[in-house]
N, C-alpha and C positions, 0 to 999 in steps of 0.2 A: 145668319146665312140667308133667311129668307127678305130679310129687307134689302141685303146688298141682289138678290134675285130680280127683286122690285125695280131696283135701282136699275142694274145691271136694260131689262125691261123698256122700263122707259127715258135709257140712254138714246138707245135705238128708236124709238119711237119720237122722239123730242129733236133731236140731229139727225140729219139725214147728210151725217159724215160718209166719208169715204170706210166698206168695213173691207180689211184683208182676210183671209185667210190661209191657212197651208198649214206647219205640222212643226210639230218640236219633239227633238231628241236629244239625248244626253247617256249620262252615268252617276249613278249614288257617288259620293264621295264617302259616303259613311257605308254602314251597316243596315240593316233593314231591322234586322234582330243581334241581338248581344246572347251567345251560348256562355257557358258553364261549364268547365272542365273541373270536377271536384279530385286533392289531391288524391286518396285511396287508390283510385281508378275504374272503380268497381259501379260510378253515377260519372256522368257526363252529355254534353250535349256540342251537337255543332249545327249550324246555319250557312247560308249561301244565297245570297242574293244575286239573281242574276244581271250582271252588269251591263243592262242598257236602261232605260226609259226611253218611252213614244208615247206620241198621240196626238190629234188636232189643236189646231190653234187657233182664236177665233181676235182681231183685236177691229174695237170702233176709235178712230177718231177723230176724238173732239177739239175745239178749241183750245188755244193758248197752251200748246204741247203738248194737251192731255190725251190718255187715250184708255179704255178700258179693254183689258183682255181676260180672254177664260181660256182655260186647259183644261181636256181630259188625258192624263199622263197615266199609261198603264206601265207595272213592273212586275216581273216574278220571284216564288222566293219555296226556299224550301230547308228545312229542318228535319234534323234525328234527334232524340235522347235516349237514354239508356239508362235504369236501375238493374244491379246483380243484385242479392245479398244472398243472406245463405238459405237456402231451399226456394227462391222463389226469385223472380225475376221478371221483368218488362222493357218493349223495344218499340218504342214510336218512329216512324216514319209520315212524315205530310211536306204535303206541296198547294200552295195557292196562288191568288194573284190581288194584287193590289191596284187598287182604282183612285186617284188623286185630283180634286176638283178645282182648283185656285181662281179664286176672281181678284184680279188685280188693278189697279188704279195706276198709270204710269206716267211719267214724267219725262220728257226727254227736252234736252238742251236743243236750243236754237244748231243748226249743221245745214248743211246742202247734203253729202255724201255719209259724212260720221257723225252720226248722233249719241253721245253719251245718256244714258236715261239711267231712270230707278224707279222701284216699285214694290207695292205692297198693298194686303189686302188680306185676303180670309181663303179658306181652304175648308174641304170635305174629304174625308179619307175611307174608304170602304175595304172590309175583305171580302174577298170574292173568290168560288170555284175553291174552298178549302178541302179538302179531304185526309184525314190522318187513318194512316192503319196501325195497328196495338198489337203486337203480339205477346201474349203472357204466359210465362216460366212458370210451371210449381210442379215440384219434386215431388216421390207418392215412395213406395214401399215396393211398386212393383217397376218403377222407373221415375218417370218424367211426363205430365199434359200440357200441351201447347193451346191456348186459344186464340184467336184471331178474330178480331172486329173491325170494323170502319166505321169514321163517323165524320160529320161535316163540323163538329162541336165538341171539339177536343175541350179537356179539364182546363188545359194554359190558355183558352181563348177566353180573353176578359172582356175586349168589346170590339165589336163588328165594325163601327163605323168610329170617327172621332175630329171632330171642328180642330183648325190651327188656326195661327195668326202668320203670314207670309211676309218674309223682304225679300232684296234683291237687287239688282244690278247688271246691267251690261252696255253694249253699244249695237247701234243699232248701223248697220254700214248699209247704205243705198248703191245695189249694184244692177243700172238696167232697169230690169221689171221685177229686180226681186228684192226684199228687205232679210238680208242675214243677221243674225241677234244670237251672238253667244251670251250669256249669263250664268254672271254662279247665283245661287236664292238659298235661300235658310228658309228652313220651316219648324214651328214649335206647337205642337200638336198637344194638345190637352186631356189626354187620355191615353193608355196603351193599350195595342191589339193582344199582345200576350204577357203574361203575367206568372210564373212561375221562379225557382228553383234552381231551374234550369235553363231556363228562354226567358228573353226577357222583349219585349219591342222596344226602340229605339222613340224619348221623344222628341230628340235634337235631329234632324234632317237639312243635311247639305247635299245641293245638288249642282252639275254642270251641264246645263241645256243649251241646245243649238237651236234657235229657231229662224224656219224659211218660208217667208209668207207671199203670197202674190197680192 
């Protein structure tokens, strides 16, 4: 990551290419997290990614069709699980937001108007803004106590950050003054954010982004 940094660095600095920028959007095509529904009914778990992605788009380019681009793609995501058993119980709620860094290397076919391209490169994944609240069951003689905690580092968060390796594909249509770029991209990320039970992070990511750049 930090030599493609370097790289990325003295792209700019070495070419004094033409740089666009403007912003990309889309939708997961997956999951962000994979829940758990165990049969009993008594543990369980569900997830919800909210279905959009945004964020700036930044692309240099270079010669002989190349051109290098970076995203910051933000997403949101939020999660419950649940243990009963007998005398004693627990209720998670959290919600956070994910940060997604792709530096990509792209290609694109000779065009006037339509340019087919492809791309691939490296990625940084972050979570961010997590907060999980707990609420815990246990039964007594004279009823029932409930406690309630908050924390930004719930037990299923296994890591914060985590490198991928990125492809992709789309077309690149010249309209006017602006470059429209649908693409689907796969990402295979090297590590998961959560790790439990019950939640699990997802390390296969497919996405469909729209990008509009000046």
């Amino acid at each position: 990551m930090r030599l493609l940094g370097l790289f990325v660095l003295s792209a700019f600095c070495v070419f004094p290419q033409p740089v666009t920028f403007g912003i990309k959007a889309g939708a997961p095509l997956d999951g962000l997290l994979d829940a758990t529904q165990f049969p009993p009914g008594n543990q369980g778990a569900t997830s919800t990614t909210n279905p959009y992605i945004i964020g700036p788009t930044v692309e240099l380019r270079l010669p002989r069709n190349l051109s290098i681009e970076v995203d910051a793609l933000f997403r949101h995501y939020r999660y419950q699980w649940y243990v009963y058993l007998s005398g004693s119980g627990a209720h998670t709620t959290a919600i956070g937001n994910a940060w997604e860094f792709p530096i990509l290397v792209k290609y694109k076919l000779p065009g006037r108007f339509l340019k087919p391209y492809i791309d691939g490169g490296a990625a940084f994944d972050r979570v961010e803004g997590l907060s999980a609240i707990i609420n815990s069951y246990t039964a007594t003689e004279s009823g029932s106590t409930t406690m309630t905690t908050q924390t930004s580092s719930p037990l299923e968060l296994e890591h914060r950050t985590s490198p991928g390796v990125v492809t992709g594909g789309g077309i690149d249509i010249h309209m006017l003054f602006l470059h429209v770029s649908p693409e689907i991209r796969y990402t295979r990320w090297s590590l998961q954010h959560f790790r439990a039970d019950y939640v699990n992070s997802s390390q296969n990511q497919v996405e469909f982004l729209l990008g509009v750049t000046f």
